[in-house]
C-alpha angles and dihedrals in degrees: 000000000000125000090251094049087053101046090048085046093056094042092062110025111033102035101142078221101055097115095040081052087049098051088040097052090040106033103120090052089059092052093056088050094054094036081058100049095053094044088051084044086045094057099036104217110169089048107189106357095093099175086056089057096049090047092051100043093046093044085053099038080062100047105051088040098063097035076060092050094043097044091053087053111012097161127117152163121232097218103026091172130048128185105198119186106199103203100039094077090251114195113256122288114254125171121159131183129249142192111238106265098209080060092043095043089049092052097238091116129038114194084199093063107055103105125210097009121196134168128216126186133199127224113021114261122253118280099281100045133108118200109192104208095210100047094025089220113158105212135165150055113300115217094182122102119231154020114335128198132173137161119237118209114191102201121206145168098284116016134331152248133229144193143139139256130201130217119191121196129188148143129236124273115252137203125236113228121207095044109185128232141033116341117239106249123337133192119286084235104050089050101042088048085047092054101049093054 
């Protein structure tokens, strides 16, 4: 791993803050939650069935949870992970970002209406590969060995988005012929007609 792939590895997966950081950046969302649990507790809806209560309030605890966490941040890449094998005539790396589609389907977020849109990527992608800064689309074959991590930045008229891609590069495994000592097991007749001559 490069020192660049580590340094973006430890920025966003070992931070000592990372759940302070969670509870700040979503912290409205975890008032509504628990607004919601207390006003379903208040009227007492589901009176007396008490696992009902726990399974729906889990399921919707989730729910809203994750649609919070994916609205702040709805940007992804499909496929966020590539294995690439160099020497094994691999089709062509595509990868291509999209906008979440629970946040789409539920109307908080229009595509149509980002404005100005540009991408920027760090750092820069392995050898191979072509980043186009208006679509955002990753495409091509990378020549470079190794674990590849960037950060992508979608730019628009009023704030951004972020997230990272992979890129995995590696050759295939190969035999060595001529390998040295006893072999493992071997045929009765191949050993009794060795040993007579």
């Amino acid at each position: 791993m490069k020192v660049r792939d580590l340094q973006l590895y430890l920025r966003y997966s070992l931070s000592k803050d990372i759940l302070l950081s969670f509870v700040r950046s979503n912290f409205l969302g975890l008032i509504s939650i628990f607004v919601i649990v207390n006003v379903i507790d208040y009227y007492d809806y589901f009176e007396e069935d008490e696992m009902l209560y726990l399974v729906l309030t889990g399921i919707i605890l989730l729910f809203s949870l994750v649609v919070f966490v994916k609205y702040r941040n709805p940007l992804s890449y499909y496929p966020r992970y590539v294995l690439f094998v160099k020497d094994r005539n691999d089709a062509l790396v595509k990868m291509e970002p999209k906008i979440d589609p629970l946040i789409t389907a539920l109307g908080l977020i229009k595509p149509k209406d980002f404005v100005n849109v540009r991408y920027v990527v760090y750092p820069e992608l392995d050898l191979g590969l072509d980043f186009d800064p208006n679509t955002g689309v990753i495409s091509g074959y990378p020549l470079e060995l190794g674990n590849h991590t960037s950060e992508v930045k979608m730019k628009f008229l009023g704030g951004e988005y972020s997230t990272t891609v992979r890129v995995e590069v590696i050759e295939t495994p190969v035999l060595k012929r001529g390998v040295k000592g006893k072999p493992i097991c071997s045929p009765k007749g191949n050993s009794s007609s060795a040993s007579s001559s």
